[in-house]
KEMIFI-76594 format. One record per residue: residue in one letter; x, y, z of N, C-alpha, C in turn. Coordinates in steps of 0.02 Angstrom, whole numbers, plus 32768, in hexadecimal, padded with zeros to 4 digits. Layout:
// residues N
aXYZXYZXYZ...
***
This chain:
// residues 227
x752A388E46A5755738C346BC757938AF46FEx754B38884724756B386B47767599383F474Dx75DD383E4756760A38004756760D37EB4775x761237A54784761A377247C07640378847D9x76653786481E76AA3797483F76D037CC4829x76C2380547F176F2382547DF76E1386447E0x76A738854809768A38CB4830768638DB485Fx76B63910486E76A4391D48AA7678397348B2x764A396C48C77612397C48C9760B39BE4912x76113A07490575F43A21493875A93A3E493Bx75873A59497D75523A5C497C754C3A7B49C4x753E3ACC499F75403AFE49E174EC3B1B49E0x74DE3B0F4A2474A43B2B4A3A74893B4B4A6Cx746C3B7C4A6B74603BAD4A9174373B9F4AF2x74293B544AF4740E3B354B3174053B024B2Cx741F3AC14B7773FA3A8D4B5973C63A7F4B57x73B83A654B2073783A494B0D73753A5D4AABx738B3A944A9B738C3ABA4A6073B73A7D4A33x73F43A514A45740A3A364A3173E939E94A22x73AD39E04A4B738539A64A1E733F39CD4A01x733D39FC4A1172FD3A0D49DC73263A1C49A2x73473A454982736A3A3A494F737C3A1E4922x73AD39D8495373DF39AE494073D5397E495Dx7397395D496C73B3391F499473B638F2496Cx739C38F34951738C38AC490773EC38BE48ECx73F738F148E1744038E548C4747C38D548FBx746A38EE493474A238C0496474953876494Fx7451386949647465381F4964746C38044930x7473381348EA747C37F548B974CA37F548A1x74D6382D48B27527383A48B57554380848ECx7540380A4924755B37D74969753D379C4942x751237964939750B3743490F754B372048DAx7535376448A575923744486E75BE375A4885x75DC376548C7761F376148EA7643379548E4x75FF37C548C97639382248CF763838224918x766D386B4915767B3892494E762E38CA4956x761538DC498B75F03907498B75FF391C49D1x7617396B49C67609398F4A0475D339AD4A15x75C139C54A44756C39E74A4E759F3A324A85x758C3A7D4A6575AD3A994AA0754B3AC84AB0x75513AD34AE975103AF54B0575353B3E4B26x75133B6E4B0275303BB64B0D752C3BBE4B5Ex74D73BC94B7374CB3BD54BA4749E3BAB4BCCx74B23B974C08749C3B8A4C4274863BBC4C8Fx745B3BA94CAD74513BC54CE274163BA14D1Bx74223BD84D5C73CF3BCC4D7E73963BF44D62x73643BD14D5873373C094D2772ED3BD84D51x72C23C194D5172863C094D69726C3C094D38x72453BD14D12721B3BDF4CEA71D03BE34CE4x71B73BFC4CBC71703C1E4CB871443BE24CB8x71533BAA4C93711C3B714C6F71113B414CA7x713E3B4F4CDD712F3B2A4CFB713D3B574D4Cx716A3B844D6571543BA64D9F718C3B854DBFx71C13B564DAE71EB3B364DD872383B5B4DBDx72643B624DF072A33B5C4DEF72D13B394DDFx72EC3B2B4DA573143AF34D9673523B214D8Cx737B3AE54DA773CA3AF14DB473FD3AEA4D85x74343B154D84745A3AFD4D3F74783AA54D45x746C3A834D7474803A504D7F745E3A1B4D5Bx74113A364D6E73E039FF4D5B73DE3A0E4D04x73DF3A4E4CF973FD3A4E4CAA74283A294C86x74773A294CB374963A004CA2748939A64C77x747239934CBF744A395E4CCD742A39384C8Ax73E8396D4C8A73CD39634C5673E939554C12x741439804BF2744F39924BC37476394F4BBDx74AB39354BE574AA38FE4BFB747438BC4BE8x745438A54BF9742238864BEC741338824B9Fx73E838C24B9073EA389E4B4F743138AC4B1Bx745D38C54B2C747538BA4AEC74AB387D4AF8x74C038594B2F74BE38084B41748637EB4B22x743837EB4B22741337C54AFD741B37C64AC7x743B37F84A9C744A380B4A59748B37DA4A46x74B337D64A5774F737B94A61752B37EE4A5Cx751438304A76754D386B4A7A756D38744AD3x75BA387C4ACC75D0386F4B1A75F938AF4B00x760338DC4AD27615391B4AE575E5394C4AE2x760B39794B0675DF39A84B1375FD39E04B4Cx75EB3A204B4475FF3A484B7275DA3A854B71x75E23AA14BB775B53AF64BB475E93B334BBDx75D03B5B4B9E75F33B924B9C75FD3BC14BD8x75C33BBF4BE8759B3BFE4C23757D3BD24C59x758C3BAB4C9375413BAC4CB1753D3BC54CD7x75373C0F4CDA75193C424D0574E83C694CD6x74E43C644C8974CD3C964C6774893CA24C47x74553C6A4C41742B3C674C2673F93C944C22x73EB3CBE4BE073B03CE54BE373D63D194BD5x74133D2A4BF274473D624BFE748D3D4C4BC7x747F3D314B9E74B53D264B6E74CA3D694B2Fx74973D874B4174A43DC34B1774C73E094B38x74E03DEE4B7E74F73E334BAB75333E164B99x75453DE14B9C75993DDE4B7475B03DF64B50x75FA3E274B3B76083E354B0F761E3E0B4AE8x75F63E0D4A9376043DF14A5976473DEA4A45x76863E014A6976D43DE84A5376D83DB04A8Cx76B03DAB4AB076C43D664AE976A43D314AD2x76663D494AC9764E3CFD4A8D766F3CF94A6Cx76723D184A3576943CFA4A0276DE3CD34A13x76FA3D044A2977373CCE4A3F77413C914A61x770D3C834A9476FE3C294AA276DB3C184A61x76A93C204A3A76BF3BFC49F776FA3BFA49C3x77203C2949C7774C3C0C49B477733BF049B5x77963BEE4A2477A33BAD4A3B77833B734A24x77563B724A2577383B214A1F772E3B0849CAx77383B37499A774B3B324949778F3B254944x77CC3B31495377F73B2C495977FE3AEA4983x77F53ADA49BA780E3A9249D977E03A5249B2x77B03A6549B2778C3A1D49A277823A1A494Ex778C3A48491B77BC3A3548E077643A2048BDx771A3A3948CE76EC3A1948A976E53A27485Cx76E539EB483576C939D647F776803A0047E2x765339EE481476153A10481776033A3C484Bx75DC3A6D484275C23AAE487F75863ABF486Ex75503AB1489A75143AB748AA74FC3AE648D7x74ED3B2948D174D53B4D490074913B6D48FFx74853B81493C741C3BA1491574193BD648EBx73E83BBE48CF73B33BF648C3738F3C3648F7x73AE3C5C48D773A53CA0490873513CA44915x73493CC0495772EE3CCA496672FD3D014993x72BC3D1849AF72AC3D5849C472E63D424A19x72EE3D124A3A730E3D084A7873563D2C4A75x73523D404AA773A93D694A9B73DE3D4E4A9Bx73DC3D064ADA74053CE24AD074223CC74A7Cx73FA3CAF4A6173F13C874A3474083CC149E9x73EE3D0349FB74053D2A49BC74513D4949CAx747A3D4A4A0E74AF3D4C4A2D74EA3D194A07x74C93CDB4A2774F13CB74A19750B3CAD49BFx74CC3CAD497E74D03CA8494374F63CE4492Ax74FD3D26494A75253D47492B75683D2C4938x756F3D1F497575B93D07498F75C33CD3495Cx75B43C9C495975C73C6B492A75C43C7C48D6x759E3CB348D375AC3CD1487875F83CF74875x75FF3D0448B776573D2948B2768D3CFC48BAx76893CE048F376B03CA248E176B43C7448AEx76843C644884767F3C2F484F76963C59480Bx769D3C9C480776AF3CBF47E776EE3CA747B1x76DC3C99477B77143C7F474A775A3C8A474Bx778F3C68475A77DC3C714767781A3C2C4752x78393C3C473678703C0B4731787B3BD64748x786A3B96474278723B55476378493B454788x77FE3B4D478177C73B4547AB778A3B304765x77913B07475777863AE8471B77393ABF4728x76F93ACE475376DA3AAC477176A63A8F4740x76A43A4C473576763A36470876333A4B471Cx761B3A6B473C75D43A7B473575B53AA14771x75933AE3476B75893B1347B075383B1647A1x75173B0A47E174DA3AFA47C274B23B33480Fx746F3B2B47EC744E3B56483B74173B17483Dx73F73B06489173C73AD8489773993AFE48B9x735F3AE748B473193B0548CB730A3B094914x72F33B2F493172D13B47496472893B5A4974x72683B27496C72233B35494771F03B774960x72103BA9499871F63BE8499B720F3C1C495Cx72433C0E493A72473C33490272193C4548DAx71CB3C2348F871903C3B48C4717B3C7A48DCx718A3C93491571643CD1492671973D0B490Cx71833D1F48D371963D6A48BA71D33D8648D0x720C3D4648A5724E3D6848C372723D5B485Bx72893D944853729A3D88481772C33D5647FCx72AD3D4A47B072B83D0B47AA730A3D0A4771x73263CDC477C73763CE64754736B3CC4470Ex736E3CF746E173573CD946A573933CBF4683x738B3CA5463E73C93C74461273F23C4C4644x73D03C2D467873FF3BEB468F73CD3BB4466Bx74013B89465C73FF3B37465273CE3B274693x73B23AED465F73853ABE469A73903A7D4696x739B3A5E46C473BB3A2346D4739739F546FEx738539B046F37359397C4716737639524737x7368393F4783737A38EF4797734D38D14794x7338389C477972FD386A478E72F9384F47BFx72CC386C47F372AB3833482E727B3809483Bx727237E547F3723037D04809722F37914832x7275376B4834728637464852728C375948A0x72A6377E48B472C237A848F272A737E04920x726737E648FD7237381F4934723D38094952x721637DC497B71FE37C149BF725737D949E1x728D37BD49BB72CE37CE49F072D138034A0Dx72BC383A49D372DB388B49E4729838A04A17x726B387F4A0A724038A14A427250387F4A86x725D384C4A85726338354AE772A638614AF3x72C838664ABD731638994ACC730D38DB4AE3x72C038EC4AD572B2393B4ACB7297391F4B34x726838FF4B36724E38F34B6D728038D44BADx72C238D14B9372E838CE4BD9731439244BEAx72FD393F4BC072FE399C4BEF72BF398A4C0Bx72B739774C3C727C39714C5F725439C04C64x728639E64C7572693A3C4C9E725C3A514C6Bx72673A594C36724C3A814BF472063A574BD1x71FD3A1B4BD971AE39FE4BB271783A374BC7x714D3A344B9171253A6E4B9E70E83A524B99x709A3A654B8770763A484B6D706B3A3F4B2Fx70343A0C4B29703839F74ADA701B3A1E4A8Dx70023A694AAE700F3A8B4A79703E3AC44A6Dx706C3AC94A9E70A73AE54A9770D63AD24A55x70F33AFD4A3071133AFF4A0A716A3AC14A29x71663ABF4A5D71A43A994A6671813A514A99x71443A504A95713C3A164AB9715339EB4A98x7153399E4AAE715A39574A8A7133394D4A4Ax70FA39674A5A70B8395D4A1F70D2398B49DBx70E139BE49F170FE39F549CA713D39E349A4x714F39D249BD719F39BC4994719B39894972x715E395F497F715339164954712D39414917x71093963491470D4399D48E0710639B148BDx713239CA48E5717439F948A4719539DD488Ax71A439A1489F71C93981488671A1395B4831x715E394D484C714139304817712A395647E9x713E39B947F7713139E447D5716139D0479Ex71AC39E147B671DD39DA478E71D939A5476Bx71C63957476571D83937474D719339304709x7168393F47297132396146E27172398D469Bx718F39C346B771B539DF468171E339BB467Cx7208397F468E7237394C466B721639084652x71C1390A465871B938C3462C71D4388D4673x71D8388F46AA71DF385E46D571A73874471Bx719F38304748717B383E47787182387047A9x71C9387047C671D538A647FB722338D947E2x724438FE47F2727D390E47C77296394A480Bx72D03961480172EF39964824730739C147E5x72FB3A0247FF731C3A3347C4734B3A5747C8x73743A4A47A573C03A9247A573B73ACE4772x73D93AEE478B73DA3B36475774393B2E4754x743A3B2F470274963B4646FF74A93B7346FDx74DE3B7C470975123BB74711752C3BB246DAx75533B9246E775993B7D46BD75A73B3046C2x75AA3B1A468975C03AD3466D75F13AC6463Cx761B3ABA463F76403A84461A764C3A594602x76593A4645B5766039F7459576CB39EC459Fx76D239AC45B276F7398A45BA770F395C457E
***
């Protein structure tokens, strides 16, 4: 389905970091055969966090963001908000939506990747916004709208039934997506956290149990198209 050179590829996420737990195995496989891949990150901010008691800056977010998705071989990228994190749901839903549809409209993507909704507000904010914008219309012909995982989606947030399920194989490429996951330095958690390093190597090898391979990433479809 990746064509060499001939996808260009978006991939909107609700913080960085959400964009390599997800997707990192498909940035870099995509930046490998010479697609286009944009990465846009809804929300940024200063946020004190709990797991660790420190203040990190929307800068050092940046930073991070930066980092790995350069290790990935992705050099676009942009944020929507960085004043907003946590607070993405006090926005009114016609202002989201409409920077996605700025950014559907200029950058013209082949493919659109957005999350899987979970109990976080940000994150269930942002997926309605992108179900309105992606909303079926005349000359927006997108070969394939997919949702990627968030691996807190296990705690009792309802689940979207009759989507397609869709595999990348990583069994080649764990080890990548995890040092990718480990340059958000401020978000590593410990190792039985659902988003630690250890954790994401587990889920990953969850998924690839249900595709018959060692490690795997999972999509849910939207909407697909044959060509």
């Amino acid at each position: 389905m990746l064509n060499a050179g001939n996808e260009r590829i978006l991939i909107i996420a609700p913080h960085s970091d959400d964009e390599v737990l997800g997707c990192g195995g498909l940035i870099e496989r995509a930046c490998g055969l010479g697609n286009q891949v944009k990465v846009v990150i809804a929300a940024l901010g200063d946020t004190t966090f709990i797991h660790s008691g420190m203040k990190v800056t929307a800068d050092i977010r940046k930073k991070e963001l930066s980092d790995a998705l350069s290790f990935l071989g992705c050099e676009d990228y942009e944020v929507m908000f960085e004043d907003k994190e946590g607070i993405l749901d006090t926005i009114p839903q016609k202002q989201l939506v409409s920077k996605i549809d700025d950014i559907l409209m200029n950058f013209k993507p082949s493919m659109v990747f957005i999350p899987y909704p979970s109990f976080h507000q940000d994150h269930k904010a942002l997926f309605h916004a992108c179900m309105a914008s992606l909303r079926p219309q005349p000359h927006q012909n997108y070969k394939l709208i997919a949702m990627y995982e968030y691996p807190l989606i296990v705690w009792q947030y309802p689940r979207i039934n009759n989507a397609g399920e869709l595999f990348l194989d990583l069994s080649e490429k764990i080890e990548m997506k995890v040092k990718a996951m480990k340059m958000h330095v401020s978000q590593i958690r410990e190792s039985q956290h659902l988003i630690s390093p250890e954790s994401i190597k587990k889920w990953a090898e969850k998924r690839g149990m249900e595709n018959g391979c060692k490690y795997a990433e999972k999509y849910y479809i939207l909407r697909a198209q044959l060509f």
